[in-house]
C-alpha positions as CSV (number, residue, x, y, z in Angstrom):
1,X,-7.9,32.9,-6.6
2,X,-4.1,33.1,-7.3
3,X,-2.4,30.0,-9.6
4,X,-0.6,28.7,-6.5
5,X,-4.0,28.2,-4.5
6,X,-5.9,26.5,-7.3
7,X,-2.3,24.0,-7.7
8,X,-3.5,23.0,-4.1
9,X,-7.1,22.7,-4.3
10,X,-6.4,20.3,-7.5
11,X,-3.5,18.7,-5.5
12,X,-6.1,18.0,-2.8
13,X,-9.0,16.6,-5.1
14,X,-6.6,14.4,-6.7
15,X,-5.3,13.3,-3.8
16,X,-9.1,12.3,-2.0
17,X,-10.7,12.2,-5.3
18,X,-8.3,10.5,-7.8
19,X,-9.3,6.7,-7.1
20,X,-12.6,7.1,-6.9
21,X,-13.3,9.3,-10.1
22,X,-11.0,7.1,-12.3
23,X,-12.9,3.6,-11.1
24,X,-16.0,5.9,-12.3
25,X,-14.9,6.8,-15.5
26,X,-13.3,3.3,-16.1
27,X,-16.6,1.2,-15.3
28,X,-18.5,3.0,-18.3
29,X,-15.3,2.1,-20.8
30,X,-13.4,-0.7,-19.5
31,X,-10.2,1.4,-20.6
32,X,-8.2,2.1,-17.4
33,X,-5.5,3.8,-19.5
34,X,-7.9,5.9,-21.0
35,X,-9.6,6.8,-18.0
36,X,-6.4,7.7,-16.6
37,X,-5.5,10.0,-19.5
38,X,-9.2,11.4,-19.7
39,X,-8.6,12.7,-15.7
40,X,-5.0,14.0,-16.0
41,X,-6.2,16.3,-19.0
42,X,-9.1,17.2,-16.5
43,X,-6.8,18.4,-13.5
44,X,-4.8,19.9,-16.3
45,X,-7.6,21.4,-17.2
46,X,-8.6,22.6,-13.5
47,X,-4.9,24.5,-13.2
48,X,-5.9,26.5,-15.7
49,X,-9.6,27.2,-15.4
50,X,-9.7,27.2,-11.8
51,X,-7.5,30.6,-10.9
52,X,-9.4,32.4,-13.9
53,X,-13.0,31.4,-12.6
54,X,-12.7,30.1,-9.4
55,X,-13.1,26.5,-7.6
56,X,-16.3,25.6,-8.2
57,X,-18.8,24.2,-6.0
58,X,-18.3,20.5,-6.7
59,X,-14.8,20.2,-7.5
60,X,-15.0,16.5,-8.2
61,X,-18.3,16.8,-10.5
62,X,-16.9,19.8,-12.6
63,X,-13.8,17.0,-13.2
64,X,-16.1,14.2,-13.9
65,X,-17.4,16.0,-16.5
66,X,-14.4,17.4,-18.7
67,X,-12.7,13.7,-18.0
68,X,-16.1,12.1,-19.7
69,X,-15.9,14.8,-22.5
70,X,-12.5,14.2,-23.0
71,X,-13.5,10.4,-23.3
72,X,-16.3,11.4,-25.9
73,X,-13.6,12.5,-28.3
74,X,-11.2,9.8,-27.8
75,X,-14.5,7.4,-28.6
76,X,-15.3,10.1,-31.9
77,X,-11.8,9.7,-33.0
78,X,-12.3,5.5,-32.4
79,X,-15.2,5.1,-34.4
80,X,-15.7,1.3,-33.8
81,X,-19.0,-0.3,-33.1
82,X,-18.5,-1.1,-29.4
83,X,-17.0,2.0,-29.1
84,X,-20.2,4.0,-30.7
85,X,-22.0,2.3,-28.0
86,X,-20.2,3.5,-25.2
87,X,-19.7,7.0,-26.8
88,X,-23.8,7.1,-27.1
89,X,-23.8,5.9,-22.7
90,X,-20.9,8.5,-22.2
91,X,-23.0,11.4,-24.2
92,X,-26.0,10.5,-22.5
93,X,-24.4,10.1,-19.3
94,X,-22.2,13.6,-19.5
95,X,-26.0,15.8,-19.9
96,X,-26.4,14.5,-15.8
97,X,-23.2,15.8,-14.8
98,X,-24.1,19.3,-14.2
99,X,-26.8,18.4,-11.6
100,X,-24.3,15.8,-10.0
101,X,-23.8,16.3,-6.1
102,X,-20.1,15.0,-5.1
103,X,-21.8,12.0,-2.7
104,X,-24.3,10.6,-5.4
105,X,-20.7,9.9,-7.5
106,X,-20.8,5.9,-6.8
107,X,-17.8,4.6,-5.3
108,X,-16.9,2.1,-7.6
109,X,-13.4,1.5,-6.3
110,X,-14.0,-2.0,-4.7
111,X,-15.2,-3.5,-8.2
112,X,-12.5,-1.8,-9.8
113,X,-9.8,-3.7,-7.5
114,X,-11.7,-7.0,-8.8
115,X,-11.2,-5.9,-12.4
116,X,-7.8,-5.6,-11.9
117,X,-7.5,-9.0,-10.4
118,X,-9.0,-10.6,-13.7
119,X,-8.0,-13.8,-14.9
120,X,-6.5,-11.9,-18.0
121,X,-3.6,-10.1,-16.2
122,X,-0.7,-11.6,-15.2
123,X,-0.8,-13.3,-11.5
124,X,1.6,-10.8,-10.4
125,X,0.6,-7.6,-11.8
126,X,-2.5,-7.5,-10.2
127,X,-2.0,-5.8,-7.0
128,X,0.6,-3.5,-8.6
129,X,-2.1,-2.8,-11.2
130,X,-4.8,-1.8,-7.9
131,X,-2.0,0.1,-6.9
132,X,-1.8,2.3,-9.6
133,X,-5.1,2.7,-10.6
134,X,-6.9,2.5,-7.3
135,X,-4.5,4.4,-4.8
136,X,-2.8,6.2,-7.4
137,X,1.1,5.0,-6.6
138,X,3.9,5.8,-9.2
139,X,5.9,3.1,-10.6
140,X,8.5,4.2,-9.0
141,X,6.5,3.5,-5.8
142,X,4.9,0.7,-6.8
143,X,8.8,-0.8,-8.2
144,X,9.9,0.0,-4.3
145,X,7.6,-2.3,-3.3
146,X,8.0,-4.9,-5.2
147,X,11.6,-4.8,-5.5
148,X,11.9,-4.5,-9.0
149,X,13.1,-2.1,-11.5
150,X,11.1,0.8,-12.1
151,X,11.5,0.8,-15.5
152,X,10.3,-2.6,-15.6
153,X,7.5,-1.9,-13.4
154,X,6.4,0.5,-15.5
155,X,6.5,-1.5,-18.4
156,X,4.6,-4.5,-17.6
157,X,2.1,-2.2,-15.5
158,X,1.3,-0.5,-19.8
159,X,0.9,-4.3,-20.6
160,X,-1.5,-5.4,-17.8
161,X,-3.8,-2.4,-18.8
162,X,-4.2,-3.4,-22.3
163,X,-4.8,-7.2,-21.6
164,X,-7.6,-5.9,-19.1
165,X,-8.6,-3.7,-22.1
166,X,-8.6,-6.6,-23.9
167,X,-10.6,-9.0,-22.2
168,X,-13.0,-6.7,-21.7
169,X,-13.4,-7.3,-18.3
170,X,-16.8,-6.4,-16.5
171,X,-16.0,-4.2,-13.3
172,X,-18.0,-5.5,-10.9
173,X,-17.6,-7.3,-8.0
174,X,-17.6,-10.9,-9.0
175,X,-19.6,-14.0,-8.1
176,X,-18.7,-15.8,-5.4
177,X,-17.3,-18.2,-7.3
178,X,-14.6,-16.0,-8.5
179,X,-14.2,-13.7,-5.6
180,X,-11.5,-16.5,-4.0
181,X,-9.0,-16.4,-7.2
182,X,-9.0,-12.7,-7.0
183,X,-9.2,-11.7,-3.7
184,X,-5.4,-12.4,-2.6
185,X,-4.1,-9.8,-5.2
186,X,-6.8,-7.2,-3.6
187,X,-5.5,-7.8,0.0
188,X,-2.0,-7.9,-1.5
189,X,-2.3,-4.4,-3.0
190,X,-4.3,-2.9,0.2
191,X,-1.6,-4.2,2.2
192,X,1.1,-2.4,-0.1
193,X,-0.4,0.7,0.1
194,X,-0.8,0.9,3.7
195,X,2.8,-0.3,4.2
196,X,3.7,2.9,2.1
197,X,1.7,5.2,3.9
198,X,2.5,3.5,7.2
199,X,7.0,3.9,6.4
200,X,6.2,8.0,5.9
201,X,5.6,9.2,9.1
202,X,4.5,12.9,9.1
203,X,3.3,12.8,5.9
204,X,0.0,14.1,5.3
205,X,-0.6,12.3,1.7
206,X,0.8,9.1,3.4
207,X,-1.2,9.2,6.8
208,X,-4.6,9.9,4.1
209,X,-3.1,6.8,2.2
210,X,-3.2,4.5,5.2
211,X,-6.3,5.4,6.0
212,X,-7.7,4.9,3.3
213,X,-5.7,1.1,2.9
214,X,-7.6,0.8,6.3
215,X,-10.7,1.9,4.8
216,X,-10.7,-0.9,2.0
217,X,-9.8,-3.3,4.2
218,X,-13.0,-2.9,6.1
219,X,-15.1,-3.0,2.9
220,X,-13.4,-6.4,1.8
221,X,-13.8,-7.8,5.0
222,X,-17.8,-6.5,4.7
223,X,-18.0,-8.0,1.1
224,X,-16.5,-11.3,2.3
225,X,-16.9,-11.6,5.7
226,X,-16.1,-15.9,5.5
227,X,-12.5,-15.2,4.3
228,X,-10.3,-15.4,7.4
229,X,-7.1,-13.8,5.4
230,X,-9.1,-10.8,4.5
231,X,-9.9,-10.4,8.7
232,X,-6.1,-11.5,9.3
233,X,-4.9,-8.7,6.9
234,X,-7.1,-6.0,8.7
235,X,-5.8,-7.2,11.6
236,X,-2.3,-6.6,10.4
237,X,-2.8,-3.2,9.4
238,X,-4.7,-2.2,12.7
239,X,-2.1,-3.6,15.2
240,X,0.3,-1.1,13.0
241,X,-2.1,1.6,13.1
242,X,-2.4,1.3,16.7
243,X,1.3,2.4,17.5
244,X,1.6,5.5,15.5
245,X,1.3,8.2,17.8
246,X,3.9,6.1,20.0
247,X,6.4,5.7,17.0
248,X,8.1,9.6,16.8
249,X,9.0,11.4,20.1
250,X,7.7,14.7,21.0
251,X,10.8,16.1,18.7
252,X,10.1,14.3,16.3
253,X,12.6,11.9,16.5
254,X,12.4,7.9,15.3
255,X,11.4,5.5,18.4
256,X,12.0,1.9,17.9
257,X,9.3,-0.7,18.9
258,X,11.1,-2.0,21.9
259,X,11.4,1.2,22.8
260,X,7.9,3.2,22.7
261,X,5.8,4.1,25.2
262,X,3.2,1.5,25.6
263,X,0.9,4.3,27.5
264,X,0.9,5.9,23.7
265,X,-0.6,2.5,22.0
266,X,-4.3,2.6,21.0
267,X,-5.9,-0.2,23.3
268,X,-9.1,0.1,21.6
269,X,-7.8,-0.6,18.0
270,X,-5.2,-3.2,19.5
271,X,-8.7,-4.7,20.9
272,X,-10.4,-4.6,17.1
273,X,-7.1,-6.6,15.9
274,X,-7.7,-9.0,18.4
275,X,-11.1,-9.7,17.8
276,X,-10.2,-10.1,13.9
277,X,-7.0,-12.5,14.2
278,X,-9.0,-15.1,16.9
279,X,-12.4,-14.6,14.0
280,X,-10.0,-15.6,11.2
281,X,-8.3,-17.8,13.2
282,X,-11.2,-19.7,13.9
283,X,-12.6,-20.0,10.0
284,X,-10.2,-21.7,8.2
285,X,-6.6,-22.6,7.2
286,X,-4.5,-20.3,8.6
287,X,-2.8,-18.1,5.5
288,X,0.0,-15.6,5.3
289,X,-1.4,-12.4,6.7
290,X,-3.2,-14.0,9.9
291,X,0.4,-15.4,10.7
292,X,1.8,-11.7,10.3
293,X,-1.2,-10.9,12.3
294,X,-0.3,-13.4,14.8
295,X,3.3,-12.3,15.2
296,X,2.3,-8.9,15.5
297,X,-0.3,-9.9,18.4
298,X,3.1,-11.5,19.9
299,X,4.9,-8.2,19.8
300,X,2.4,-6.5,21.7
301,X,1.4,-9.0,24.4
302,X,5.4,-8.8,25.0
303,X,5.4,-5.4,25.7
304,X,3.3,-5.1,27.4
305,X,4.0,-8.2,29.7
306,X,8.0,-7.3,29.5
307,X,8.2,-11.1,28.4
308,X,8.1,-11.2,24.5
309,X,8.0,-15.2,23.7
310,X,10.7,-14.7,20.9
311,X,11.0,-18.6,20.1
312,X,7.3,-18.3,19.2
313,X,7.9,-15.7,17.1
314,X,10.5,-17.3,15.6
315,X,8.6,-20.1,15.1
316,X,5.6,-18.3,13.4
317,X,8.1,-17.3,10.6
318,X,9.6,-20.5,10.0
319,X,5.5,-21.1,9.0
320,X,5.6,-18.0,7.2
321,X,8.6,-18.7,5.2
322,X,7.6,-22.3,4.1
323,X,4.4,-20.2,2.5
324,X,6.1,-16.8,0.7
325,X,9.8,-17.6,0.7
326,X,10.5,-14.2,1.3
327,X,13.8,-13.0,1.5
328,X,12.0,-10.2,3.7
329,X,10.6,-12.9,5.8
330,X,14.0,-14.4,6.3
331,X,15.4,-10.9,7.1
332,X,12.7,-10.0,10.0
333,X,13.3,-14.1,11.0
334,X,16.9,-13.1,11.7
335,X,16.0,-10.3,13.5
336,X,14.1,-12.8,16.3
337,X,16.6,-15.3,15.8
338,X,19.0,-12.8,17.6
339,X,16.8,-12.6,20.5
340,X,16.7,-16.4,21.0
341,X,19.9,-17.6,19.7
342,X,22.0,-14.5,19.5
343,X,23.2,-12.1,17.0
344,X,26.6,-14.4,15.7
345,X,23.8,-17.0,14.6
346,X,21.3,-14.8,13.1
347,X,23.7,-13.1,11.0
348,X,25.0,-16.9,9.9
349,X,20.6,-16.8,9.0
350,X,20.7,-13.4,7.4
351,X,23.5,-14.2,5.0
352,X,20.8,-16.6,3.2
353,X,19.3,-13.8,1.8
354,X,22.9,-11.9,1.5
355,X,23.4,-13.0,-2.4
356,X,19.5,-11.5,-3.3
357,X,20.1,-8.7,-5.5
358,X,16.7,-7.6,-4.0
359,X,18.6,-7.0,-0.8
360,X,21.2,-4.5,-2.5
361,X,19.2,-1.8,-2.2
362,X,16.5,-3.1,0.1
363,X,17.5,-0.5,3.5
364,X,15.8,-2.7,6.1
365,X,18.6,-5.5,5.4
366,X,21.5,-3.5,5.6
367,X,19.7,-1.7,9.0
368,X,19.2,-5.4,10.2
369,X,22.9,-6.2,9.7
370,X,24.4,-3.4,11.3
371,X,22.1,-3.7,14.3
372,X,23.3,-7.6,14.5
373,X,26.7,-7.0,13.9
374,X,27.3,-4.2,16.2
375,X,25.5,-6.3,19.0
376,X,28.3,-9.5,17.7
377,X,30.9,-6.9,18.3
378,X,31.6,-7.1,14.9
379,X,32.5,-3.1,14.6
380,X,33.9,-2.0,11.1
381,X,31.2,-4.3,9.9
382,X,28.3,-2.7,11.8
383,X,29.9,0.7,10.4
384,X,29.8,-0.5,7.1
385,X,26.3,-1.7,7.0
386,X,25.3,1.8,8.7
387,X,26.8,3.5,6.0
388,X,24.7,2.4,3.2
389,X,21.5,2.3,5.5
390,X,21.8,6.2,6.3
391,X,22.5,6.6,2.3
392,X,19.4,4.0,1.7
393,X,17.0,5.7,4.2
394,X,14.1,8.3,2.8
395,X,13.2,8.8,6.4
396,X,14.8,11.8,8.2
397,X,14.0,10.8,11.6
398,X,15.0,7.0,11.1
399,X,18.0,8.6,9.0
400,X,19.0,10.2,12.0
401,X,18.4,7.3,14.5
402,X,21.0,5.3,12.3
403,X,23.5,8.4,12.2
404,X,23.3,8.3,15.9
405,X,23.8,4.6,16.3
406,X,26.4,4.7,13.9
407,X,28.5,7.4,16.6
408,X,27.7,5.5,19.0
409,X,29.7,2.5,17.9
410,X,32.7,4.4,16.2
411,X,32.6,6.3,20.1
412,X,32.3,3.2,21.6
């Protein structure tokens, strides 16, 4: 096997493998930075073992076991009494390895999500701390979605490690009792992640990272099945999920949702949605993702009907901006507002957020405003705010559906 091939076979583990082996290897230590390290030397080590020897059988067990090896000399070089402990579990534990089959690895992912969520880290590092460790994001990612600094990100993401560290926080899924102060950070990351893999259309690593933000969704709903928000956010991801195949065109090309072919939408997941907003909507106070949910359920019955009720949908994100103060919120609020009021009034709504330095580099706003202005007739405006979406966009196919609006309106 050539260098190149191995570099994909490891690329592939660590991407289907990654979250799963490091919630392993964490659980034993409680060290989520040293897990992390313990499993980049191991991939390391697979580029360059892997082309001289082959791939072996049980990619992810031959990794389990240099990543617990590599955590046996970080414990040696520790020498610490709760340390010695775990370095005799980790020694004992590392002589099963060999005989370990890839599906008797237990998926401890779930109670590492909880960890993350401990009382010990601060409120809002947790679901950029799941994030990280769970779905394997980059700061830089994780920053993006967020809107904050990278830099900063990363920062505080080193810090929220070693107070988990710290506390020595059990990973397991708590009690009852607790599950309710930690579970919003948990639907907050799984919600982040499939918004990243849901914004990079054509992307194989993205499409596998919505899946599997789908995936955990279902096991928190499973684990909690009372908690209407967890339902409302699986709702949300599914109505999503159910327009992807209607959201490019046969040449690939970015197709708008009031423009997609309805004949394209997955009924049977719309259905699933359905079924999960009126559950959650009949178990409790309604919270912020059954709203989104809601809004979303909107969308669709508009389409579908050819009569969206846009003052409703307006109206559900007044409710959802009294609860998150978003300034993304008030940015997709404008966007209805146009619908119902017209575009002069909900740019007067979209300068509200204007002064956020979030919105600077944010490219929905300054897509939002040169779709508003344009339809105000408010032309070198509209060009303006096209400009710096086409240089904001990552997207080539929604790069080029800007480019071609933009002609459009200098043509025009």
């Amino acid at each position: 096997m050539n260098a190149a091939t191995a570099r994909q076979t490891a690329e592939r583990v660590a991407r289907d493998s990654y979250g799963r082996l490091l919630a392993y290897l964490a659980a034993r230590t409680r060290d989520v930075a040293g897990a992390e390290d313990a499993l980049a030397e191991a991939f390391a080590s697979a580029l360059h073992t892997w082309p001289v020897h082959g791939v072996p059988d049980n990619p992810d067990a031959w990794l389990l076991t240099v990543a617990r090896r590599r955590q046996t000399d970080a414990m040696r070089r520790r020498q610490t009494r709760r340390e010695g402990e775990v370095h005799l579990k980790l020694m004992h534990e590392e002589m099963d390895d060999a005989a370990m089959q890839q599906d008797n690895i237990p998926d401890r992912r779930l109670a590492l999500m909880f960890a993350c969520a401990h009382p010990a880290v601060e409120p809002g590092m947790r679901a950029p701390l799941i994030l990280q460790t769970i779905l394997g994001l980059t700061a830089i990612d994780i920053a993006a979605a967020f809107l904050i600094p990278p830099a900063t990100m990363g920062q505080r993401l080193v810090r929220a490690k070693a107070r988990l560290r710290e506390a020595g926080a059990a990973f397991a899924i708590p009690d009852r009792d607790e599950l309710a102060g930690r579970l919003d950070a948990v639907l907050e990351a799984i919600y982040a992640a499939y918004s990243k893999g849901w914004t990079q259309i054509g992307d194989t690593a993205a499409d596998r990272l919505a899946g599997e933000a789908i995936w955990l969704g279902q096991l928190v709903v499973a684990l909690a099945p009372d908690e209407p928000e967890a339902k409302g956010m699986l709702a949300l991801m599914l109505y999503a999920e159910a327009r992807r195949a209607a959201r490019r065109g046969a040449d690939g090309a970015y197709i708008p949702l009031d423009a997609q072919d309805t004949g394209l939408w997955d009924r049977a997941i719309i259905a699933k949605a359905e079924s999960l907003l009126h559950a959650a909507n009949r178990a409790g106070p309604t919270g912020r993702y059954q709203i989104e949910a809601a809004i979303q359920s909107a969308h669709v019955a508009g389409r579908v009907s050819a009569q969206t009720d846009w003052r409703s949908i307006v109206a559900l994100y007044d409710v959802l901006f009294a609860l998150t103060h978003s300034p993304v919120v008030a940015l997709n609020r404008a966007a209805a507002l146009a619908e119902t009021a017209g575009p002069r009034e909900a740019l007067a709504a979209l300068d509200s957020v204007a002064g956020d330095p979030r919105m600077a580099d944010y490219q929905p706003y300054w897509a939002t405003r040169g779709h508003l202005a344009a339809r105000a007739g408010d032309r070198q405006d509209a060009l303006e705010a096209f400009n710096i979406a086409i240089g904001l966009s990552t997207d080539e196919a929604e790069r080029h559906y800007l480019i071609a609006r933009r002609q459009a309106l200098q043509d025009g």
